[in-house]
KELUMMAR-694622 format. One record per residue: residue in three letters; x, y, z of N, C-alpha, C in turn. Coordinates in nm, 4 decimals, padded with zeros to 6 digits. Example, Ala and Ser with C-alpha at 12.3 -4.5 7.8 and 13.67 -1.06 7.14 Angstrom:
# KELUMMAR-694622
[pt 'ALA' [01.3190 -00.5690 00.7800] [01.2300 -00.4500 00.7800] [01.3200 -00.3300 00.7800]]
[pt 'SER' [01.2850 -00.2250 00.7080] [01.3670 -00.1060 00.7140] [01.2900 00.0030 00.7870]]
# end
This chain:
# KELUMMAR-694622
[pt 'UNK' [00.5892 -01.6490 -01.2005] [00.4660 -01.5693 -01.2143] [00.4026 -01.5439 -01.0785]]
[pt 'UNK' [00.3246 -01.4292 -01.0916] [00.2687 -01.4225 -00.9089] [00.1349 -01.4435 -00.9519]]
[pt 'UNK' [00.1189 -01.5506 -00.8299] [-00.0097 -01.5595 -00.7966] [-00.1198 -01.4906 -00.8008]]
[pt 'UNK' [-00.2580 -01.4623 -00.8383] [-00.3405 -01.3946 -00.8353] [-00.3775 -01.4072 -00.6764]]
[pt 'UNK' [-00.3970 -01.2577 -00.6591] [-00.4826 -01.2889 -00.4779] [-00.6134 -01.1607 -00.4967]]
[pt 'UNK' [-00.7362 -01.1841 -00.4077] [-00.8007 -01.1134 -00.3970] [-00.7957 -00.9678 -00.3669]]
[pt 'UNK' [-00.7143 -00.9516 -00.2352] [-00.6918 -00.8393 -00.2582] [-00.5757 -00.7432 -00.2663]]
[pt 'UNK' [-00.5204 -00.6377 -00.2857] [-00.3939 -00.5640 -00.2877] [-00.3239 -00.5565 -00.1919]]
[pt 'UNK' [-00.2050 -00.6294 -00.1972] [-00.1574 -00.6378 -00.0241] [-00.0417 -00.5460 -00.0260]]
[pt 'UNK' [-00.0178 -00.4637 00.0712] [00.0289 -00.3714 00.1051] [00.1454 -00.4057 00.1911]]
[pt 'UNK' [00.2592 -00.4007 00.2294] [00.4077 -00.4556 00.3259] [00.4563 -00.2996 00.3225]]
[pt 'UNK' [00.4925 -00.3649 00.4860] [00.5821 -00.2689 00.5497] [00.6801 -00.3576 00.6211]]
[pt 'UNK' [00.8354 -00.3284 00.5745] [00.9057 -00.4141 00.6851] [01.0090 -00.3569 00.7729]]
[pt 'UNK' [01.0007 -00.3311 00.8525] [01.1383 -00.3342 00.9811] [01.1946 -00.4608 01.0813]]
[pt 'UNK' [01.2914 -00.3789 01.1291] [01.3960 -00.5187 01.2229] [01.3333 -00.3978 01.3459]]
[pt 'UNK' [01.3386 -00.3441 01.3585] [01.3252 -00.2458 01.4954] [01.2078 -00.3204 01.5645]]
[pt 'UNK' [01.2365 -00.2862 01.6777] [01.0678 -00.3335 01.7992] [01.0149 -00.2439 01.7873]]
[pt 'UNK' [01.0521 -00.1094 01.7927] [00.9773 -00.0026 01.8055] [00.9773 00.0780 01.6713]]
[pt 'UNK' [00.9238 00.0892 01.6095] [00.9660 00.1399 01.4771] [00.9059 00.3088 01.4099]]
[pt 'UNK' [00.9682 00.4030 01.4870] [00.8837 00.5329 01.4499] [00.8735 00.6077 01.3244]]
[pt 'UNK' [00.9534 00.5277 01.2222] [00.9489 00.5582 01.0854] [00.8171 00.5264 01.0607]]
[pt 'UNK' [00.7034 00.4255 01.1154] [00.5867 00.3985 01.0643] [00.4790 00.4844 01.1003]]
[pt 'UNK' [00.5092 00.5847 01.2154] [00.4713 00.6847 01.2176] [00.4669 00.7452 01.0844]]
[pt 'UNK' [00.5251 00.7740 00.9978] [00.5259 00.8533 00.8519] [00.3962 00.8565 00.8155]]
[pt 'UNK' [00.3683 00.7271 00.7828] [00.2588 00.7085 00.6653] [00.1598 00.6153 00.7417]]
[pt 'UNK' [00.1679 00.6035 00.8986] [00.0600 00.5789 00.9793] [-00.0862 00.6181 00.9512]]
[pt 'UNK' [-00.1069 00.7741 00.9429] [-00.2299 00.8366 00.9069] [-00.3257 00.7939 00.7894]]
[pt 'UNK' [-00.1887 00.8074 00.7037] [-00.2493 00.7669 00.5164] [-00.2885 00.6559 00.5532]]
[pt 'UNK' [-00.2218 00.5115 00.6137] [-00.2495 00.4291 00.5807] [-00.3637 00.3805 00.6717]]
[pt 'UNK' [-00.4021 00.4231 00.7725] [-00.5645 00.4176 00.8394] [-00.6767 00.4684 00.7512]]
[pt 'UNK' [-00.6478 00.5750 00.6652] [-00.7539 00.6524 00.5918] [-00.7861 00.5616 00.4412]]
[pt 'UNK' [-00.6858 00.4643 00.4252] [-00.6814 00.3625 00.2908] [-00.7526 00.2892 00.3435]]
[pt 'UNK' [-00.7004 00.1858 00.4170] [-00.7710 00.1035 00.5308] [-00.9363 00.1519 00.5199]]
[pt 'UNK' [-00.9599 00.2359 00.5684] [-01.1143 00.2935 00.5890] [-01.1763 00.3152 00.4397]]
[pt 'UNK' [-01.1093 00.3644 00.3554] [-01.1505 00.3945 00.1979] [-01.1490 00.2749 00.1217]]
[pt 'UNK' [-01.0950 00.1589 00.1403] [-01.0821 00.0736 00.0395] [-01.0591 -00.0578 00.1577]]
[pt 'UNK' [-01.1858 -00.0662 00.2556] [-01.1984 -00.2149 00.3319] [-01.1963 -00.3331 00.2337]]
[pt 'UNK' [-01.2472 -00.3663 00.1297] [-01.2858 -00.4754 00.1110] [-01.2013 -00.5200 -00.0574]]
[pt 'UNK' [-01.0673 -00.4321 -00.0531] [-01.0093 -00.4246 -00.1361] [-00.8260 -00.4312 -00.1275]]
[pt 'UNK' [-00.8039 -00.4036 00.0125] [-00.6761 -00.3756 00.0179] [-00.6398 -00.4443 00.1728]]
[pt 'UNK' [-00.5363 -00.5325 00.1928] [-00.4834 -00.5337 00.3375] [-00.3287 -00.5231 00.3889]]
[pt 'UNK' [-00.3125 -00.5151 00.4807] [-00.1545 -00.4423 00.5364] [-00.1250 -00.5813 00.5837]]
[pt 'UNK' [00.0232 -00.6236 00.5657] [00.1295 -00.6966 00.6150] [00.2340 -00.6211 00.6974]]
[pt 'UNK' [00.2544 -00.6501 00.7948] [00.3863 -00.5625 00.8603] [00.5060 -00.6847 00.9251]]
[pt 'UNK' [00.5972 -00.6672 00.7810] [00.7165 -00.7864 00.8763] [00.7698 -00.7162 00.9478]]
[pt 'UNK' [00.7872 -00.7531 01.1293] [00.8694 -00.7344 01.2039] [00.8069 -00.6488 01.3477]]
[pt 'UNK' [00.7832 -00.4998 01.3370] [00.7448 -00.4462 01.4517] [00.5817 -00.4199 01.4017]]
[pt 'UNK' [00.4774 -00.4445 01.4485] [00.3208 -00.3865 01.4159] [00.3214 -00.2873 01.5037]]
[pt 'UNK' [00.3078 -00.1876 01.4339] [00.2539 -00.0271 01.5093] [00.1716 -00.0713 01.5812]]
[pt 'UNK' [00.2015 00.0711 01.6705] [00.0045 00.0430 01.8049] [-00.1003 00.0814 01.7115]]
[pt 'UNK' [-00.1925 00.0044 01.7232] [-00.3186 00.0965 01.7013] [-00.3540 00.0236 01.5633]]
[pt 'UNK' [-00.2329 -00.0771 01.5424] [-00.2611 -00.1767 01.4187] [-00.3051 -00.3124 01.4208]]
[pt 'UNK' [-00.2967 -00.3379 01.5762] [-00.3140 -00.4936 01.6310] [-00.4932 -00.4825 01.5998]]
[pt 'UNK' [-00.4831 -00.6387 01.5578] [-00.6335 -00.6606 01.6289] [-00.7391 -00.5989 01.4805]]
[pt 'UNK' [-00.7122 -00.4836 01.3926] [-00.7825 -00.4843 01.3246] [-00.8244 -00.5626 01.1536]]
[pt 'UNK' [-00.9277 -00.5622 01.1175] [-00.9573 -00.6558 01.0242] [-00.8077 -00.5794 00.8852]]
[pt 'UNK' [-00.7865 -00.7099 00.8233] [-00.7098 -00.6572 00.6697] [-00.5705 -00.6429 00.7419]]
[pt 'UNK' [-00.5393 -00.6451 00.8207] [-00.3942 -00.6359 00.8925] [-00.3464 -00.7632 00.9811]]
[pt 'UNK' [-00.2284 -00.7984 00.9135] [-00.1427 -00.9546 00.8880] [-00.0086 -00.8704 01.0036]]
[pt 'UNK' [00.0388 -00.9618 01.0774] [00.1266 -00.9494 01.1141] [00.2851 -01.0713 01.1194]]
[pt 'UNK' [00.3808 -01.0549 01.0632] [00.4677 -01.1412 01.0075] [00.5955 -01.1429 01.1281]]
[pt 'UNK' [00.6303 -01.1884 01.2449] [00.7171 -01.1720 01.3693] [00.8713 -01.1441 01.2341]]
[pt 'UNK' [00.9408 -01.1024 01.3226] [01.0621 -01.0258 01.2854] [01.1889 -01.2136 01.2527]]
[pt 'UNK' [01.1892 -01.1865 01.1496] [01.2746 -01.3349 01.0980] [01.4260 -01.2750 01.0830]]
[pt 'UNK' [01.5180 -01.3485 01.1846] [01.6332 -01.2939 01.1774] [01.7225 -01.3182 01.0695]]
[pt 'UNK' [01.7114 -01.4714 01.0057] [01.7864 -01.5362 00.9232] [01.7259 -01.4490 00.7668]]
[pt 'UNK' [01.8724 -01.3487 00.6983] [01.7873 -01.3244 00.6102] [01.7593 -01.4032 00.5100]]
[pt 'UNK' [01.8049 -01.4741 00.4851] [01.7927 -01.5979 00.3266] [01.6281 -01.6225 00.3300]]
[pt 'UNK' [01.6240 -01.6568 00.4884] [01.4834 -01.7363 00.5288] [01.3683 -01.6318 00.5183]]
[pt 'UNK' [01.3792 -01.4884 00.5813] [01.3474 -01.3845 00.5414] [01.2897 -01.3478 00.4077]]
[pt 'UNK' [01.4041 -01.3714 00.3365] [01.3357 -01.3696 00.1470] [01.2744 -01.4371 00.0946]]
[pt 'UNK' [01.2884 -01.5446 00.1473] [01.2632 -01.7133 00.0820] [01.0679 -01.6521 00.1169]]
[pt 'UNK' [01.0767 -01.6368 00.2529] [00.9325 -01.6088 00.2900] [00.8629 -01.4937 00.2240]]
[pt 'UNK' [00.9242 -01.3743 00.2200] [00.8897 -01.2431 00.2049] [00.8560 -01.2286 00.0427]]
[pt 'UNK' [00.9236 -01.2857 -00.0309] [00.9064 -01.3072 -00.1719] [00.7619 -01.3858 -00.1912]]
[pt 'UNK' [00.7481 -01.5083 -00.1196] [00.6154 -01.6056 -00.1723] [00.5199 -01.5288 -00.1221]]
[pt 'UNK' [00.4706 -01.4533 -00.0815] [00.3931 -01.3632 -00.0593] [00.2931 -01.2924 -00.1756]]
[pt 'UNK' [00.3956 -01.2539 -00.2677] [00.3609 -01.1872 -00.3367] [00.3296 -01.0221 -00.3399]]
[pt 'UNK' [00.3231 -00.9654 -00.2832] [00.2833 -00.8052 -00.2228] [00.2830 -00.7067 -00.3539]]
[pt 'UNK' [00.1993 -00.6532 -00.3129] [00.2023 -00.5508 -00.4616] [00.2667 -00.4353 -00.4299]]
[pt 'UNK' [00.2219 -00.3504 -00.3058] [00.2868 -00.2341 -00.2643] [00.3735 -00.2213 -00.1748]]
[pt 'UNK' [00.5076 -00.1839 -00.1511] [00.5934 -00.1722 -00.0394] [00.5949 -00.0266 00.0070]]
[pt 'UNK' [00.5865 -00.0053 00.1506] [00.5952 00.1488 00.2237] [00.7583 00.1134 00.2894]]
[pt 'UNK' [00.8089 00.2304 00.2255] [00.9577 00.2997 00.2887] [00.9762 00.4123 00.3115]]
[pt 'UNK' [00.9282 00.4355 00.4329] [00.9423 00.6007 00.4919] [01.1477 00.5713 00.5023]]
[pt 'UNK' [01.1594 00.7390 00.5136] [01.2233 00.7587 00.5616] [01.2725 00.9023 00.5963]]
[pt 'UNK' [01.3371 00.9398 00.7040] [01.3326 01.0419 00.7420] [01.5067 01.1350 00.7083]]
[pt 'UNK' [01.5120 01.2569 00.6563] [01.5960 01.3084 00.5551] [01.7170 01.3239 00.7035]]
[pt 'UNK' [01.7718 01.2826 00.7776] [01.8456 01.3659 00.8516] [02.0140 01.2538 00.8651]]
[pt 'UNK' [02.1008 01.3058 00.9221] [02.2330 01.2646 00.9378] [02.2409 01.1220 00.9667]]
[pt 'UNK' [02.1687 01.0937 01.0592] [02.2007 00.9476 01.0621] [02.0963 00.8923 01.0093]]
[pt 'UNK' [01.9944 00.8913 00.9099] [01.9291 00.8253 00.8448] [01.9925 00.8444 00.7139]]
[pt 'UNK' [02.0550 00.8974 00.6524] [02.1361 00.9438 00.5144] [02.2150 00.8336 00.5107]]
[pt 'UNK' [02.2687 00.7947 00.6152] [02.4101 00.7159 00.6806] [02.3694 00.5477 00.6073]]
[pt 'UNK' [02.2221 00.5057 00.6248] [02.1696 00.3930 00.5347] [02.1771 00.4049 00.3944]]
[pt 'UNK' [02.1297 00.2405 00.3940] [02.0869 00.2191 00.2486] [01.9866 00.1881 00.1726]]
[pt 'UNK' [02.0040 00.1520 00.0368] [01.7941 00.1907 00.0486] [01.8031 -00.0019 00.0149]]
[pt 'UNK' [01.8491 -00.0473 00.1326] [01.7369 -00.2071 00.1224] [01.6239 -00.2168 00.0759]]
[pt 'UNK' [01.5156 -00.1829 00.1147] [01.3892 -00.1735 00.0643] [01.3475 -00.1285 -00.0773]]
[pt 'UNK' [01.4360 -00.0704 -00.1109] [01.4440 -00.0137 -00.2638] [01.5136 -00.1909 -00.3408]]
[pt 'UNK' [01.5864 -00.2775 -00.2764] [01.6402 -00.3374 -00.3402] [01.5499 -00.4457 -00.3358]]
[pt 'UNK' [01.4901 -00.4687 -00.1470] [01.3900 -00.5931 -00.1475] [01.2977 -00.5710 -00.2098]]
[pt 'UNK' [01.1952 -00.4382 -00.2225] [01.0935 -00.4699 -00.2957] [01.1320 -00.4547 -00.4382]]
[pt 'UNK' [01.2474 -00.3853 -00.4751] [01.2437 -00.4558 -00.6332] [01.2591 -00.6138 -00.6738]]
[pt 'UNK' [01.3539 -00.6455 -00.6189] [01.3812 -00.8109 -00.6660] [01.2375 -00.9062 -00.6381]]
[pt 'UNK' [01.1250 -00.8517 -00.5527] [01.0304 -00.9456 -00.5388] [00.8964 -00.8447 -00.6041]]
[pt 'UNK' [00.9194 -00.7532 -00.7155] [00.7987 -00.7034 -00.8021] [00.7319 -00.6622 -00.7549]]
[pt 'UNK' [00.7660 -00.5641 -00.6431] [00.6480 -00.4764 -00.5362] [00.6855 -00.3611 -00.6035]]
[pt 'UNK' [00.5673 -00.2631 -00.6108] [00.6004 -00.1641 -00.6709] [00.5908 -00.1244 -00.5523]]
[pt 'UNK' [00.6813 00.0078 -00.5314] [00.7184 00.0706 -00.3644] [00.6769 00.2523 -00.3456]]
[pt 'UNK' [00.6446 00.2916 -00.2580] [00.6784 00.3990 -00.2183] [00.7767 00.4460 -00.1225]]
[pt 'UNK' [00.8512 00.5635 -00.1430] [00.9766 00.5750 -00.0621] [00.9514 00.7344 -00.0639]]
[pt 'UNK' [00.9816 00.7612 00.1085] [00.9978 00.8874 00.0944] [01.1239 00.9790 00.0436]]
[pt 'UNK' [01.0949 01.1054 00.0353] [01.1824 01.1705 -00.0645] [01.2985 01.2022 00.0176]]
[pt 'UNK' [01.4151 01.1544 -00.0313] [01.5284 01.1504 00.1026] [01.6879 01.0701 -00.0012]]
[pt 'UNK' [01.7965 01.1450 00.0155] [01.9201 01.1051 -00.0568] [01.9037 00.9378 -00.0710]]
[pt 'UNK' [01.8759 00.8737 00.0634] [01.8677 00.7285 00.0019] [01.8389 00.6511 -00.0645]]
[pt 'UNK' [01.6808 00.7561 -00.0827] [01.6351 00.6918 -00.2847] [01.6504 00.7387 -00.3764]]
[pt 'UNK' [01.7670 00.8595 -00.3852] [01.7400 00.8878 -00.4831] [01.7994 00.8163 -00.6054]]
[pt 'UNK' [01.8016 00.6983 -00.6137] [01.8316 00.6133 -00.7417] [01.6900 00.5846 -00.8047]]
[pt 'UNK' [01.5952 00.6462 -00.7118] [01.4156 00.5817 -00.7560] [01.3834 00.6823 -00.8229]]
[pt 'UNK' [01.3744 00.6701 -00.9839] [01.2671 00.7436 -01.0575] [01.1670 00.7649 -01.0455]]
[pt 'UNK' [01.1112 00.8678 -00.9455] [00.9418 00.8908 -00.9491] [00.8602 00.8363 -01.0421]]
[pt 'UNK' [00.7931 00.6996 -01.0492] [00.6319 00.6907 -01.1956] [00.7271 00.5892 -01.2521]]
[pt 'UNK' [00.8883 00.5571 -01.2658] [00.9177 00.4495 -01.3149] [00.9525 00.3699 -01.2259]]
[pt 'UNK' [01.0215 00.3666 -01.1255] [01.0940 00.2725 -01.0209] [00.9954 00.2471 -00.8882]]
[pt 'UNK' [00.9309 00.3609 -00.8742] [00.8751 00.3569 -00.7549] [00.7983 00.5115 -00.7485]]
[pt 'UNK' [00.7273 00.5746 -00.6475] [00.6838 00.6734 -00.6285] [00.7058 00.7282 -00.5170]]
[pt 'UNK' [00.7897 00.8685 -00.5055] [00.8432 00.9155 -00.4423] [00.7499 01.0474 -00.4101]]
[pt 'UNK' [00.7722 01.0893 -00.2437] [00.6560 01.1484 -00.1985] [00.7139 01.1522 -00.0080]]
[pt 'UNK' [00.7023 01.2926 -00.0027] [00.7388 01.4215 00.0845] [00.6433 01.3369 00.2529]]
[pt 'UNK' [00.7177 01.2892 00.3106] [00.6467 01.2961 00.4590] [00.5269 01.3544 00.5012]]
[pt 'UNK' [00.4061 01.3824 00.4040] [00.2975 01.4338 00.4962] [00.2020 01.3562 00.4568]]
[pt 'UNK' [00.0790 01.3295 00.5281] [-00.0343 01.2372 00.5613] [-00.0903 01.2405 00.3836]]
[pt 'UNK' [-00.0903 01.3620 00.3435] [-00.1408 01.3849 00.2195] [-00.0612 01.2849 00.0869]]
[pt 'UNK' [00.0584 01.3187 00.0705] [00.1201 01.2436 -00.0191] [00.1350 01.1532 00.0050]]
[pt 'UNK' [00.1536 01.0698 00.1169] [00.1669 00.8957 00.1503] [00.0390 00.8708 00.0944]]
[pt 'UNK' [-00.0826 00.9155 00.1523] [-00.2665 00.8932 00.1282] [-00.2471 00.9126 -00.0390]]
[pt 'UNK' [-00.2163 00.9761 -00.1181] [-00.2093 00.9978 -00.2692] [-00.1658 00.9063 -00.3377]]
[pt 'UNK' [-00.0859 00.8984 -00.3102] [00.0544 00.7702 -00.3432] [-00.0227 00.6165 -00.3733]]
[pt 'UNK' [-00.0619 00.6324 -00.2083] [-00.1319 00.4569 -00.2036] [-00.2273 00.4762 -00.3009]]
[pt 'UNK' [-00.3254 00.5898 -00.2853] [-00.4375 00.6045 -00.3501] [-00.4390 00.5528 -00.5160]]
[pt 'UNK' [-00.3183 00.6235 -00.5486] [-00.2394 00.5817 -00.6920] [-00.2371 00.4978 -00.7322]]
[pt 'UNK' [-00.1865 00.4163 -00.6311] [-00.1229 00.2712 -00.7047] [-00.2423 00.1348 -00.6421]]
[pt 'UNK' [-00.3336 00.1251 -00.5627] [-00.4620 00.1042 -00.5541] [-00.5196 00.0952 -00.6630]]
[pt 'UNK' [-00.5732 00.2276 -00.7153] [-00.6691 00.2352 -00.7866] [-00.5985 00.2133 -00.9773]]
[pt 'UNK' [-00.4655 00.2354 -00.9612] [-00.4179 00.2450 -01.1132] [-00.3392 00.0928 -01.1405]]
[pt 'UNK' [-00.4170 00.0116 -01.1424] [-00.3488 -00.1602 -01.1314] [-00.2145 -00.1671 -01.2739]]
[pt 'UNK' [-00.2628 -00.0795 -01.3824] [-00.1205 -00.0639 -01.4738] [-00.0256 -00.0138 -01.4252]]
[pt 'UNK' [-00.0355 00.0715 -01.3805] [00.0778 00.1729 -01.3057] [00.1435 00.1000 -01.2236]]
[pt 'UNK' [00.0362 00.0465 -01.1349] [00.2020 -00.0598 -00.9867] [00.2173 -00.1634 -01.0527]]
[pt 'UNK' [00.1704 -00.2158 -01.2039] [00.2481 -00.3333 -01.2378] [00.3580 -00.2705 -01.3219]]
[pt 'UNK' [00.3692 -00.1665 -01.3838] [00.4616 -00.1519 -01.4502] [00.5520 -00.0867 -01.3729]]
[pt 'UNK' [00.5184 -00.0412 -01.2335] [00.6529 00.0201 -01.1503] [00.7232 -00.0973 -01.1382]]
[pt 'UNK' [00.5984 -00.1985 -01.0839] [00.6936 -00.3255 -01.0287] [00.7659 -00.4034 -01.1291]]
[pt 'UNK' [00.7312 -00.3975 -01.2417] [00.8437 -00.4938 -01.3438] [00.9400 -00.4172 -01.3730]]
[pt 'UNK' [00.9490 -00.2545 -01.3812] [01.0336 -00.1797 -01.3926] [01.1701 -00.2103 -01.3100]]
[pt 'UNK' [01.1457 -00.1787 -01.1930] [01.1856 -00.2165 -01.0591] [01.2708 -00.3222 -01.0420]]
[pt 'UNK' [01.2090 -00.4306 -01.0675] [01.2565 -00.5873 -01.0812] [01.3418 -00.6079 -01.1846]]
[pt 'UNK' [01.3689 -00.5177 -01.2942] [01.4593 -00.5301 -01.3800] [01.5617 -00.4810 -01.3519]]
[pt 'UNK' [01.4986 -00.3113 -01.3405] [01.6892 -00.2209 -01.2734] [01.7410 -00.3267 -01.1825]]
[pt 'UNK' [01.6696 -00.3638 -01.0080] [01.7230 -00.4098 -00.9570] [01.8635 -00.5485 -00.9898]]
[pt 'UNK' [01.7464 -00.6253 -01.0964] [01.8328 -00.7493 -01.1528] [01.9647 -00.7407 -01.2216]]
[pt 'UNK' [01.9094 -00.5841 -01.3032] [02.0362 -00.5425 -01.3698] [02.1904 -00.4845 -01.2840]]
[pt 'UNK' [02.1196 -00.4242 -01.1983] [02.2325 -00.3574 -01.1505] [02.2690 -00.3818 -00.9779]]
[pt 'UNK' [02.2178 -00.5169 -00.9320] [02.2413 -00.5551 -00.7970] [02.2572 -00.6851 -00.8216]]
# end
């Protein structure tokens, strides 16, 4: 069972130092941040964007190489929402949708941008899928924030396909 926590915690994870996929949903997620202070905070395992250090509601988790140890951690957490940009082009196609798999097995309901790598994610059942601009990332979160049925039933959704079929 997950823990009850105060407020809606939000994960983003990369292995990269520099990570410009978080550019994506950078904007949205300053404008959440500002709309919903005393309700929502950001975790970032691995690289913390600039401009993310230092402010209140934002956790930073150093980059854990060992993955077992990785999950073991990343799971007790608990997180409700996972952000997975990704960007539609040749060598990003070339991946896989990890993040589609980590945040299912640990009941995060996720957003993923719209891109061949998710497309195993049913928009509204698996996760919520949504086009690279400041607007639909900002919608998205906005969504699953404010609609507490909705990201629990993405996330048990989620946690099942995954179980079932990984």
């Amino acid at each position: 069972p997950r823990p009850p926590h105060r407020k809606i915690r939000i994960v983003y994870v990369t292995s990269r130092r520099r990570d410009t996929l978080a550019d994506i949903f950078a904007p949205a997620l300053r404008q959440v941040l500002q709309r919903y202070p005393d309700s929502v905070e950001v975790t970032f395992c691995g690289a913390l964007p600039e401009g993310f250090a230092g402010q209140a509601n934002i956790h930073h988790m150093p980059f854990e190489p060992n993955y077992d140890a990785f999950m073991r951690k990343f799971s007790a957490h608990s997180f409700d929402i996972g952000l997975a940009p990704m960007v539609d082009d040749a060598f990003h196609r070339s991946k896989t949708n990890n993040k589609f798999r980590e945040y299912g097995a640990c009941g995060i309901a996720g957003i993923y941008s719209s891109s061949s790598v998710y497309a195993e994610v049913s928009a509204g059942e698996l996760g919520l899928v949504v086009a690279n601009t400041s607007d639909q990332w900002a919608a998205a979160l906005t969504r699953l924030i404010e609609d507490a049925a909705l990201r629990q039933q993405i996330a048990a959704q989620a946690e099942d396909y995954i179980r079932r079929n990984y």
